[in-house]
VEXDREN-2710 file (C-alpha; in Angstrom, 1 decimal):
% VEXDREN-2710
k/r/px/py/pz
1/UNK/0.0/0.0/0.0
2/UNK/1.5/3.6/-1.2
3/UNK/2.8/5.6/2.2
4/UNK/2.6/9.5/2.0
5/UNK/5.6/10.6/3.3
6/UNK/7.5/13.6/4.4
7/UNK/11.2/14.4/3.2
8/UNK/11.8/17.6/4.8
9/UNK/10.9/20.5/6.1
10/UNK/12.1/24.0/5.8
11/UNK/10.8/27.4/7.2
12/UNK/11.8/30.7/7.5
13/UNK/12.9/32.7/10.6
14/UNK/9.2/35.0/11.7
15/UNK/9.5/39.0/11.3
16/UNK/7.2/41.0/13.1
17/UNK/4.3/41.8/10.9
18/UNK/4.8/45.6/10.2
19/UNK/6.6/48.3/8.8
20/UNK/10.8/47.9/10.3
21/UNK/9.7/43.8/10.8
22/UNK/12.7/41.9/10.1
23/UNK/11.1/40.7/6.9
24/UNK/8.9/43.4/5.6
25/UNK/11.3/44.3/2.8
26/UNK/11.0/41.2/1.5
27/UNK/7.9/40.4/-1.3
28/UNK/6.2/37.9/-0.1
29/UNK/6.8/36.1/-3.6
30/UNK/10.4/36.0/-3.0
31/UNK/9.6/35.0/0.4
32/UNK/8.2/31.6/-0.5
33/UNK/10.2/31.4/-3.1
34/UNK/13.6/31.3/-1.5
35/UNK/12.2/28.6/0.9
36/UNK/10.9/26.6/-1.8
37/UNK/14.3/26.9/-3.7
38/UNK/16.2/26.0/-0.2
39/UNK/13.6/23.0/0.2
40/UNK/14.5/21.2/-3.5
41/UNK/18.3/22.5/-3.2
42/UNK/18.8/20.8/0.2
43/UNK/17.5/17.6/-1.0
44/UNK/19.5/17.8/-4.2
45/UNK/15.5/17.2/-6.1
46/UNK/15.3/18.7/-9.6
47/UNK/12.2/20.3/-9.5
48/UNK/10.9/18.8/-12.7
49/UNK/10.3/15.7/-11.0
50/UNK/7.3/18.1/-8.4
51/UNK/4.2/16.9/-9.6
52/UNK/2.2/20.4/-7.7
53/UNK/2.9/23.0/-5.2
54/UNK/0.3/24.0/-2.6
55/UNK/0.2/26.9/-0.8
56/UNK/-1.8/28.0/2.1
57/UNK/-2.3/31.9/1.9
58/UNK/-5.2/33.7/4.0
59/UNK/-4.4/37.2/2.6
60/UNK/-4.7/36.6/-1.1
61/UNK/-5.0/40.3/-2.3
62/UNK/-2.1/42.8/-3.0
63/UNK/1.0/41.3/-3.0
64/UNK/0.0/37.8/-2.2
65/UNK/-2.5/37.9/-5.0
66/UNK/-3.0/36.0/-8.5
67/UNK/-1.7/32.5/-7.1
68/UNK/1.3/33.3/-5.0
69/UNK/1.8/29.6/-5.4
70/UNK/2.4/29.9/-9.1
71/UNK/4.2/33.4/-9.3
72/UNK/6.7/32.0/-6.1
73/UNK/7.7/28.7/-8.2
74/UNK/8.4/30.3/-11.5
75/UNK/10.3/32.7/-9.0
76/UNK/12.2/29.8/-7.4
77/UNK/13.4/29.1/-10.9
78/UNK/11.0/25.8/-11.0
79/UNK/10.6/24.2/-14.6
80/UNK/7.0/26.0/-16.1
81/UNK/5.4/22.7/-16.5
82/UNK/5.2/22.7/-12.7
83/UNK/1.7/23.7/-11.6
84/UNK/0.6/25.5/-8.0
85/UNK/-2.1/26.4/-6.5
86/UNK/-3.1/28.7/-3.6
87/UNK/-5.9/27.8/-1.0
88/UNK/-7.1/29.1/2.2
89/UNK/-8.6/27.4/5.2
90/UNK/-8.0/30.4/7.4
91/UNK/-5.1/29.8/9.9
92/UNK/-4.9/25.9/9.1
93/UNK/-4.0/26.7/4.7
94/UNK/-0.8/25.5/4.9
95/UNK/-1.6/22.7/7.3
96/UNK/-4.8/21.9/4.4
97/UNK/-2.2/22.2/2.0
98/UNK/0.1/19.0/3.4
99/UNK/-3.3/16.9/3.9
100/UNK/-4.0/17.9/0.0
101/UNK/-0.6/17.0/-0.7
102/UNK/-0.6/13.5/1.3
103/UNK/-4.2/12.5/-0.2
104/UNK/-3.0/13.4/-3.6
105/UNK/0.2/10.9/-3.0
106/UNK/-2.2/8.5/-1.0
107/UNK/-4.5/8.0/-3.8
108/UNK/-1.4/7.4/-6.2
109/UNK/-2.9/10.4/-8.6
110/UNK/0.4/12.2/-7.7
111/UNK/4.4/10.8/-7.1
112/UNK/5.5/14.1/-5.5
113/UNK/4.2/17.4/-3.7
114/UNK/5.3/20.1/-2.1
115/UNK/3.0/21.8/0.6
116/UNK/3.9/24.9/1.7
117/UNK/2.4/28.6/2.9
118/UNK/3.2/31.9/3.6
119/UNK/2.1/34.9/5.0
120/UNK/3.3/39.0/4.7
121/UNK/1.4/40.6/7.3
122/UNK/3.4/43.4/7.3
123/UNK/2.4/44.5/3.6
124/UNK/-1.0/42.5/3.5
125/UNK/-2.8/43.4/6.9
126/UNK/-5.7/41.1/7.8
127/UNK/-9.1/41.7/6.3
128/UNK/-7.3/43.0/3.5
129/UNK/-9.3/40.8/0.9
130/UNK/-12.2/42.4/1.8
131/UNK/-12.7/45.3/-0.4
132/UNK/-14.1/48.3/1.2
133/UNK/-17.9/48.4/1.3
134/UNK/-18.2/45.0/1.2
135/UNK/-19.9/42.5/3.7
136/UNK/-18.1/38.4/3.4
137/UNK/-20.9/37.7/5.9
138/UNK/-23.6/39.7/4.9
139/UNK/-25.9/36.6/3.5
140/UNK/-25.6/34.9/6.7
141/UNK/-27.6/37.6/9.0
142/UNK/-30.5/35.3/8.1
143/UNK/-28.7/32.5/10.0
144/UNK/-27.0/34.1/12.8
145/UNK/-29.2/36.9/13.2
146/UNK/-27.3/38.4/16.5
147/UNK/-24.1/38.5/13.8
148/UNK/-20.8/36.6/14.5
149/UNK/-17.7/38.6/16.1
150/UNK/-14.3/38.7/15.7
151/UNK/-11.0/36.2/16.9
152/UNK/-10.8/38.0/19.8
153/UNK/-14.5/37.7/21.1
154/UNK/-13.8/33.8/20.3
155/UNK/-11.0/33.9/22.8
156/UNK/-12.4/35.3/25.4
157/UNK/-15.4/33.1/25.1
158/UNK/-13.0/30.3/25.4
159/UNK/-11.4/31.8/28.5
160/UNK/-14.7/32.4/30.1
161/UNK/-16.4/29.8/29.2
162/UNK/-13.4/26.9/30.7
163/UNK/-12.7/29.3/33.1
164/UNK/-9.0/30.5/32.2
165/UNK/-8.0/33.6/34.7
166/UNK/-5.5/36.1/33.2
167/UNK/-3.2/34.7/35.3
168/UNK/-3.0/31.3/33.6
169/UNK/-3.1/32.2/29.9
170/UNK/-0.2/34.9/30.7
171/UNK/2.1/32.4/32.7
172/UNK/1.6/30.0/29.8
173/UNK/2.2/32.8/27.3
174/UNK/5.2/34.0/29.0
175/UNK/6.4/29.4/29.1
176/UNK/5.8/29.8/25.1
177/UNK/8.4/32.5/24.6
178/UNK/11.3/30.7/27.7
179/UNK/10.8/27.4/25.9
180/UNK/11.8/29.1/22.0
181/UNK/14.2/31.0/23.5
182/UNK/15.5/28.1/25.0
183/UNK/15.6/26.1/22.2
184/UNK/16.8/28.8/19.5
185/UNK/19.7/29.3/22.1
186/UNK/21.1/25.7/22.0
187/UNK/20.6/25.4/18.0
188/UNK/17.1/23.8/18.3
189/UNK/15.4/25.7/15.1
190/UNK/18.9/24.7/12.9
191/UNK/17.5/21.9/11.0
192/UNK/14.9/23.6/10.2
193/UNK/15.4/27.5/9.5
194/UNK/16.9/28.7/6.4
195/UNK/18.5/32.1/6.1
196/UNK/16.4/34.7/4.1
197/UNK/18.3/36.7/1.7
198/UNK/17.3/40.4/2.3
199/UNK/17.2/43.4/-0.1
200/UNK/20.1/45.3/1.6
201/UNK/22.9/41.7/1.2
202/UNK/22.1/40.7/4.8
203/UNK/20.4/37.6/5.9
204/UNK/17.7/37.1/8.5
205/UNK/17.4/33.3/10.1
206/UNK/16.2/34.0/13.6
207/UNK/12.5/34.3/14.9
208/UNK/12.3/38.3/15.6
209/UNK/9.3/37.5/17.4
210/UNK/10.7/35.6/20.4
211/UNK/11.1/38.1/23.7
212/UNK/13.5/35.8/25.9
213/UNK/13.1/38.5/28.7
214/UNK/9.1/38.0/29.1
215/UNK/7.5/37.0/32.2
216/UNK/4.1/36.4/33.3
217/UNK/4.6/39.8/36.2
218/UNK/5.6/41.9/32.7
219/UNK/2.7/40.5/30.8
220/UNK/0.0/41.5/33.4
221/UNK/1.0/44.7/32.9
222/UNK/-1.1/44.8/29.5
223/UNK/-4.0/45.8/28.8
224/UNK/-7.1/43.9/27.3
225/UNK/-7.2/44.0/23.3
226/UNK/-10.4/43.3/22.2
227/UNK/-12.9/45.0/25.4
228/UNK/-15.9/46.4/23.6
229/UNK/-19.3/48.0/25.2
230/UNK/-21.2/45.8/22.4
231/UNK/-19.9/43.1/23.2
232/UNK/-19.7/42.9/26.9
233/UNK/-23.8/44.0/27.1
234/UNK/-24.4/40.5/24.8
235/UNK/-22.0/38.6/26.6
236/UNK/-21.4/39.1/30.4
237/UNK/-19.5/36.2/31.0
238/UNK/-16.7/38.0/29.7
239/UNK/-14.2/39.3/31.9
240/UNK/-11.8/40.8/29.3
241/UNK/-8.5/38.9/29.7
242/UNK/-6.6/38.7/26.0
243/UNK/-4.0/41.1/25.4
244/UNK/-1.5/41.6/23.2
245/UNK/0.5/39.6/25.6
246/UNK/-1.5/36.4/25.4
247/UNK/-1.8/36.6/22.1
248/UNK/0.0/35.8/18.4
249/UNK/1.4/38.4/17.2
250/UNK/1.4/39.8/13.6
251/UNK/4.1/37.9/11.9
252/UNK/5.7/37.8/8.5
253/UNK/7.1/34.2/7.6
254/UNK/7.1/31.4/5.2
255/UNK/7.8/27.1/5.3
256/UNK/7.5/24.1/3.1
257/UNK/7.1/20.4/2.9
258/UNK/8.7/17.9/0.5
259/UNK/6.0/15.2/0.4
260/UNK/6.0/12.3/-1.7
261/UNK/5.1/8.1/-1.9
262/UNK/7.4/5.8/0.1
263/UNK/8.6/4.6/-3.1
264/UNK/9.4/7.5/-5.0
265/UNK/11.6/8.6/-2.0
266/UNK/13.3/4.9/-1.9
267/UNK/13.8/5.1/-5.8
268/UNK/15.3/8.9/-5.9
269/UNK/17.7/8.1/-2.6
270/UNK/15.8/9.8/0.0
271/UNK/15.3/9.1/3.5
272/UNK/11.9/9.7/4.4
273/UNK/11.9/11.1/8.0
274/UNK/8.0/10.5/8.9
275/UNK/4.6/9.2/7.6
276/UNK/1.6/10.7/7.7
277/UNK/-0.7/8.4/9.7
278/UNK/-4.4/10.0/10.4
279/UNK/-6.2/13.5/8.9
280/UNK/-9.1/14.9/10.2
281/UNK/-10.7/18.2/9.5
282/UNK/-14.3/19.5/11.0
283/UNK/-16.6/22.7/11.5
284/UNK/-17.3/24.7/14.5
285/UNK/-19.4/27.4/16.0
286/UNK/-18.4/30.5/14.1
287/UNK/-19.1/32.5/16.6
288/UNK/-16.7/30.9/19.1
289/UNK/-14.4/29.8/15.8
290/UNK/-11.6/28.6/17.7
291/UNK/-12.7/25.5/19.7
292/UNK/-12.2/23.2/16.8
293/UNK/-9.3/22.4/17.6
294/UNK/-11.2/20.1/20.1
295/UNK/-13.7/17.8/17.7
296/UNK/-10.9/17.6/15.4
297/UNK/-8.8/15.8/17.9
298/UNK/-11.6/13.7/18.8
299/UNK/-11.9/13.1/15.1
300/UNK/-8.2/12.3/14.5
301/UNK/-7.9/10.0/17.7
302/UNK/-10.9/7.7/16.6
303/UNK/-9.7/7.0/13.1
304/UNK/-6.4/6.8/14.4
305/UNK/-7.2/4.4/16.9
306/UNK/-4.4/5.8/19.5
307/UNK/-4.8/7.2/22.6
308/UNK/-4.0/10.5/23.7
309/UNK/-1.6/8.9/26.0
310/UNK/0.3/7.5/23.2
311/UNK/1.2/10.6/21.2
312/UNK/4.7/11.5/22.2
313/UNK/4.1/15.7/21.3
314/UNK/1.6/17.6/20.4
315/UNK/1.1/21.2/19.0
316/UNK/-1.8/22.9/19.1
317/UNK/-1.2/26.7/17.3
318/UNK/-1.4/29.3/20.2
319/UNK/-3.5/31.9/18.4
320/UNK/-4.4/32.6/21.8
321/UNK/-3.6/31.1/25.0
322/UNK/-6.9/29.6/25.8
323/UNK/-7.1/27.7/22.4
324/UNK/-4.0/25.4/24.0
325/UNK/-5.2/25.7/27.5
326/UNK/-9.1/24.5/26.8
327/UNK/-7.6/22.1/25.0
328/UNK/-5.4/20.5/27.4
329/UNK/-8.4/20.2/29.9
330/UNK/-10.5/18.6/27.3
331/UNK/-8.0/15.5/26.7
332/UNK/-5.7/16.1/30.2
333/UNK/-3.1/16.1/28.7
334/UNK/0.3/16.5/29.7
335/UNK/1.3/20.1/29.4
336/UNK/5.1/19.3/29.3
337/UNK/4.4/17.9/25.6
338/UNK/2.5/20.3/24.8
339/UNK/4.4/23.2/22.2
340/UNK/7.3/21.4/24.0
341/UNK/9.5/24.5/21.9
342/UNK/7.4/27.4/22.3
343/UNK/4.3/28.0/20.2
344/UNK/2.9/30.5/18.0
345/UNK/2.9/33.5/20.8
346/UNK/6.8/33.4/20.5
347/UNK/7.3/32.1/17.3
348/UNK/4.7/34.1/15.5
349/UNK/1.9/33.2/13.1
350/UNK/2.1/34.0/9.9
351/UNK/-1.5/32.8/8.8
352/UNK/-0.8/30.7/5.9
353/UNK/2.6/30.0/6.4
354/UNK/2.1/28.5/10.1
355/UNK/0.9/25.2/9.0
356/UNK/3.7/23.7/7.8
357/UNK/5.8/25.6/10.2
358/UNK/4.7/23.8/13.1
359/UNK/4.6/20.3/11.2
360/UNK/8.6/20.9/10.6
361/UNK/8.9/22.0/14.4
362/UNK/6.8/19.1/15.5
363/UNK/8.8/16.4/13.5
364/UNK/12.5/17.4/14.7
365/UNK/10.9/17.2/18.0
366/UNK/10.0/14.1/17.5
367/UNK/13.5/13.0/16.3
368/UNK/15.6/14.9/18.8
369/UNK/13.8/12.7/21.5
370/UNK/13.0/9.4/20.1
371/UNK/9.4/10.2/19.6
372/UNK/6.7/8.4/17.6
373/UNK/3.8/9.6/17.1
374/UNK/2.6/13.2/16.6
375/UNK/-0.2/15.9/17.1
376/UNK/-1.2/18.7/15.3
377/UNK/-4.0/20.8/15.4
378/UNK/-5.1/24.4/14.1
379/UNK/-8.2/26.1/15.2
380/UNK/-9.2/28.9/12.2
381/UNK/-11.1/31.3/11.0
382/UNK/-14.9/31.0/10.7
383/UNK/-15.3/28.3/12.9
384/UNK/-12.8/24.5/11.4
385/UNK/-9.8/23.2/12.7
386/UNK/-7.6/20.6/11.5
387/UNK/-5.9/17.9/12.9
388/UNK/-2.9/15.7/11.6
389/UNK/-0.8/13.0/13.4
390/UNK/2.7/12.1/12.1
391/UNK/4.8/8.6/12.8
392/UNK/8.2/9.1/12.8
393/UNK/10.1/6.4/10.7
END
């Protein structure tokens, strides 16, 4: 039976997402581009041999318009008969993009595939896809007649709702950014970061978004993000506890996957590092929208047939502290595997790009410490999540 398997991974270092971010000068084209190049180079593939690219994008306007997919391979120098294609699930594209890639391999309609994503926050702010005087969600007032609400109103719904004080999302915020900083200190992120090549000569491989000084006393200093009169008079269970501080921040950034069948790795000389083993993907409240994360574990669990105690990691994307936290409760699971190197409030989310980030993270997790099997899951945007567990070979 054909095995999906994944090569490689390879991501970028995260800029903050705005004007002076590490990576802002950089088109988001060239971006993926030079991660895509890095991803064939290091494997010494000949990108003729790619059967697709996928790539998650959320911001698919401006610059990251027109099938960034496309316009980055034929940047990266890849043969034109190579196709891409840009999709977007919200925060999970570029994790989407890895189950398209595996399926495609699975079903044998396709040898090799690389998944990938990317995200410039800095030039393409959120929303931005949304043309002025226009309403995405206008049709559904017949549905949801009270209207839906924003990220943050999700997470503090989460918070308030499993009963997560201030106190807890900023202590683990503040354990996100010691664990990456730990890590990136003793060479953790090598195998995995490629330098970016930056319009002045220099080159950025480091995550600008890390703060190794941060502390949970320092982060209760902050002020709520998201309190709104509106909102607080429909619901009162919120008591107004994501900040900034608790929270991803913007982030510009890009990664990759080499994905291909068991055999085509055996017969090109490649040493496949995992296998996929289960995918699940599901809807959710779009009101709450980030509680996914939770029936998509259930999901992936049942096919899988494993137990929550058997997964040796999981990472479950911090695009707020209570997504994690809620979580954790739901399955009681053990926190010490849980973004074991930091998440997504230190390392940044770059939207599309963070899929396949935290897939690369989570696999030379796995191999630094013998592990076998592991999670990941992605709450997103309008109310999915998906959910992905990995064998290590």
């Amino acid at each position: 039976m054909t095995e999906a398997v994944i090569v490689d991974i390879v991501r970028t270092g995260s800029g903050k997402g705005k004007s002076g971010g590490a990576l802002s000068d950089v088109h988001p084209v060239v971006l993926l581009s030079q991660t895509l190049r890095a991803l064939v180079e290091r494997n010494d593939l000949d990108p003729v041999l790619v059967d697709d690219v996928i790539a998650g994008c959320v911001g698919q306007a401006g610059d990251q318009a027109l099938n960034i997919a496309r316009t980055a391979l034929l940047h990266a120098g890849f043969p034109e008969a190579v196709p891409g294609t840009s999709i977007d699930r919200q925060c999970g594209s570029s994790q989407q993009a890895a189950h398209f890639a595996a399926q495609a391999v699975l079903s044998g309609a396709q040898d090799i595939v690389i998944a990938c994503g990317v995200e410039s926050m800095s030039r393409v702010p959120m929303g931005a896809a949304a043309l002025p005087g226009t309403n995405p969600y206008g049709p559904l007032a017949e549905r949801y007649p009270a209207g839906l609400a924003h990220q943050g109103i999700g997470a503090e719904l989460i918070a308030a709702r499993w009963k997560l004080d201030r106190e807890e999302l900023d202590a683990f915020s503040a354990r996100s950014h010691a664990r990456a900083a730990e890590f990136a200190a003793n060479g953790g992120f090598a195998n995995e970061m490629i330098p970016v090549a930056l319009p002045d000569g220099s080159t950025h491989v480091a995550d600008e978004t890390v703060r190794a000084t941060t502390t949970a006393e320092g982060l209760a200093q902050l002020k709520s993000a998201f309190a709104d009169e509106k909102f607080a008079q429909r619901f009162p269970e919120i008591n107004w506890v994501i900040t900034p501080g608790n929270s991803s921040p913007l982030t510009d950034g890009a990664s990759a996957a080499l994905i291909m069948s068991a055999e085509k790795a055996d017969e090109l000389g490649l040493e496949p590092r995992a296998r996929f083993h289960t995918f699940a993907v599901t809807g959710s409240d779009p009101l709450v929208m980030l509680d996914g994360v939770i029936p998509a574990t259930h999901k992936a669990l049942a096919k899988s047939g494993l137990s929550i105690d058997e997964i040796d990691a999981y990472e479950v994307n911090e695009a707020f502290a209570p997504v994690p936290l809620a979580w954790a409760r739901e399955f009681n699971a053990d926190q010490d595997k849980l973004n074991p190197r930091g998440g997504a409030i230190a390392l940044g989310h770059p939207l599309g790009g963070s899929g396949t980030r935290i897939l690369g993270t989570l696999l030379n997790h796995l191999e630094s410490t013998g592990g076998r099997y592991g999670l990941q899951t992605m709450c997103e945007g309008g109310g999915m999540a998906n959910a992905t567990i990995i064998e290590r070979i």
